[in-house]
Structure formats: C-alpha cells, structure tokens
C-alpha positions in Angstrom: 86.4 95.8 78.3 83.5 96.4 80.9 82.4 94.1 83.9 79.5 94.9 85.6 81.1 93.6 89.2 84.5 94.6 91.1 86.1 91.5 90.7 89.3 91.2 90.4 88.7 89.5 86.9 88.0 92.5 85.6 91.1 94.3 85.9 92.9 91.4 85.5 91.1 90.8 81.8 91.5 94.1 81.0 95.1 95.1 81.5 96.0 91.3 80.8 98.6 92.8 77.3 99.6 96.3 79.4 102.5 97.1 80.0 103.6 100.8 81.8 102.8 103.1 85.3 98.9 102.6 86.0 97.4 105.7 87.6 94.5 104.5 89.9 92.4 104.8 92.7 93.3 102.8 95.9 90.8 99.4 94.8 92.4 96.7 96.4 92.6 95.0 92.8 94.8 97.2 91.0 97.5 96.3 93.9 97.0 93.0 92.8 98.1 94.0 89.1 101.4 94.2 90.2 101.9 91.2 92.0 100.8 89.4 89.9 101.9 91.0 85.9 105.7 90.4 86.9 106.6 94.2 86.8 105.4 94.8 83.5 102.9 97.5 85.6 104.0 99.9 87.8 101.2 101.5 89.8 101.1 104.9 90.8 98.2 106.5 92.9 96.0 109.0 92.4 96.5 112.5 94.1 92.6 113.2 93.9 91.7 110.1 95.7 94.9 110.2 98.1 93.8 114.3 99.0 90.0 112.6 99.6 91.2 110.9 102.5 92.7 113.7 104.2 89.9 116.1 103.4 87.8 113.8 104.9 89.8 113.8 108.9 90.6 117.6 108.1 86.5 118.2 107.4 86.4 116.2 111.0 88.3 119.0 112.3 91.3 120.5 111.0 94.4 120.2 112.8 98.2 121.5 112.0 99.1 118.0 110.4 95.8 118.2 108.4 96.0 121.7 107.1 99.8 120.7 106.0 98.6 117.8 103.7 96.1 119.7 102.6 98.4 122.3 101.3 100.6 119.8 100.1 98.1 118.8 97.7 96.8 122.3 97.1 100.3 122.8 95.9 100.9 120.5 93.2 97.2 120.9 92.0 98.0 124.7 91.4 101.4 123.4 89.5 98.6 121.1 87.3 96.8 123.8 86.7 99.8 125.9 85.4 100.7 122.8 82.6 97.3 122.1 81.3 98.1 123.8 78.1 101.5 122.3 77.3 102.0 118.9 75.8 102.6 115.5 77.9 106.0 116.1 77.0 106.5 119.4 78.8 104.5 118.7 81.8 106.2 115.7 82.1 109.6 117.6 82.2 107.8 120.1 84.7 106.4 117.7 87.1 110.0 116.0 87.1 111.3 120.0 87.8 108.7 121.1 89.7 106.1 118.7 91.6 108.9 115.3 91.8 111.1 117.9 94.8 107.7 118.9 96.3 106.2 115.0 96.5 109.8 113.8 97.8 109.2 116.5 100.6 105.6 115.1 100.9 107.0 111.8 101.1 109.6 112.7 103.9 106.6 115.0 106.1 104.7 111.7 105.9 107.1 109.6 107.0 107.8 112.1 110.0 104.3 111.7 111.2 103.6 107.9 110.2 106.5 107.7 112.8 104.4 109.9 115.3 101.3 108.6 115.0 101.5 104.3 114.7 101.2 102.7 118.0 104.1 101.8 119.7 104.7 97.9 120.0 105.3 96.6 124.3 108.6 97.2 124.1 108.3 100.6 122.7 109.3 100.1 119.1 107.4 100.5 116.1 106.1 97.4 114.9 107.7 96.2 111.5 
C-alpha cells in the first residue's frame, strides 16, 4: 500500500491486519499505531535513526556524554555486523545474549543523564 502524503492514514491503512514489534523511524504516526491497534503492535525504534540524533549534537561538538552514545551505538552495530551471516533465528538468540545486556546499560546511562540534563521544576524537582 503506497500514499503519496504523511498522513497518518497511511500507516493506519497499511498495518490496519498487523499484528507483531514494528521497527521504525521516530514519525509521529507510527506512535500512533499503538494507541490506537489495542496492543496488537509493539513498536520498537530504530538504532540508525536514534544514533542520527546524537551524531548530529556530537558533529556540533563532541563532548564526554556524546562520544559515550556514540560508542554505545558503535557497539551494537559492530555486534550486527558479526551476525549478518547467521539466520534470524541465531541473531535473534545473540542479540538477546549479547546486544539486550549492552542496551539495558544504554538504557540505565540514559536515564543517568536525562536526570542531569532536564530543567529543574521551582521547587527543584524534576517535573513529572
């Protein structure tokens, strides 16, 4: 199914019988998907489009908390490039091995500086 537009018609016509983890950019429709398919799709976002962003504030100027993400990412995309020969199966199984440890330690790095780095509400808390 093709649209010619970025409505959100056209994702919503063409995943409208899918069921299963959607890998995809950060278009403000897909987030929709899930809202509103009932949990029938799970969506998971993509690494190459997540790394963008950071390249983009590290090509600004590199900093420590830049260079980190950045190998982060440089990380799991040389474990990608290890598993392009095996089936889905075993990359699956590696990734789960492998690349699930390093993005849970991503995940917790991120959350360290998300903490750092939002404003501060008036009364000194984060905001909710």
């Amino acid at each position: 199914s093709y649209t010619d537009n970025r409505s959100a018609a056209g994702p919503d016509e063409f995943f409208r019988e899918f069921s299963g983890t959607l890998v995809a950019d950060a278009y403000i429709c897909y987030e929709r998907l899930t809202k509103t398919t009932l949990g029938r799709i799970n969506l998971a976002s993509c690494l190459v489009h997540a790394r963008r962003k950071f390249e983009s504030i590290h090509d600004l100027g590199p900093t420590e908390r830049t260079k980190t993400a950045m190998r982060f990412f440089q990380r799991l995309f040389d474990m990608e490039d290890q598993w392009l020969q095996r089936t889905s199966d075993e990359r699956r199984t590696q990734r789960q091995l492998f690349a699930r440890p390093l993005m849970d330690e991503f995940k917790q790095w991120l959350d360290v500086q998300n903490a750092k780095l939002r404003p501060k509400g008036s009364a000194g808390v984060l905001p909710s």
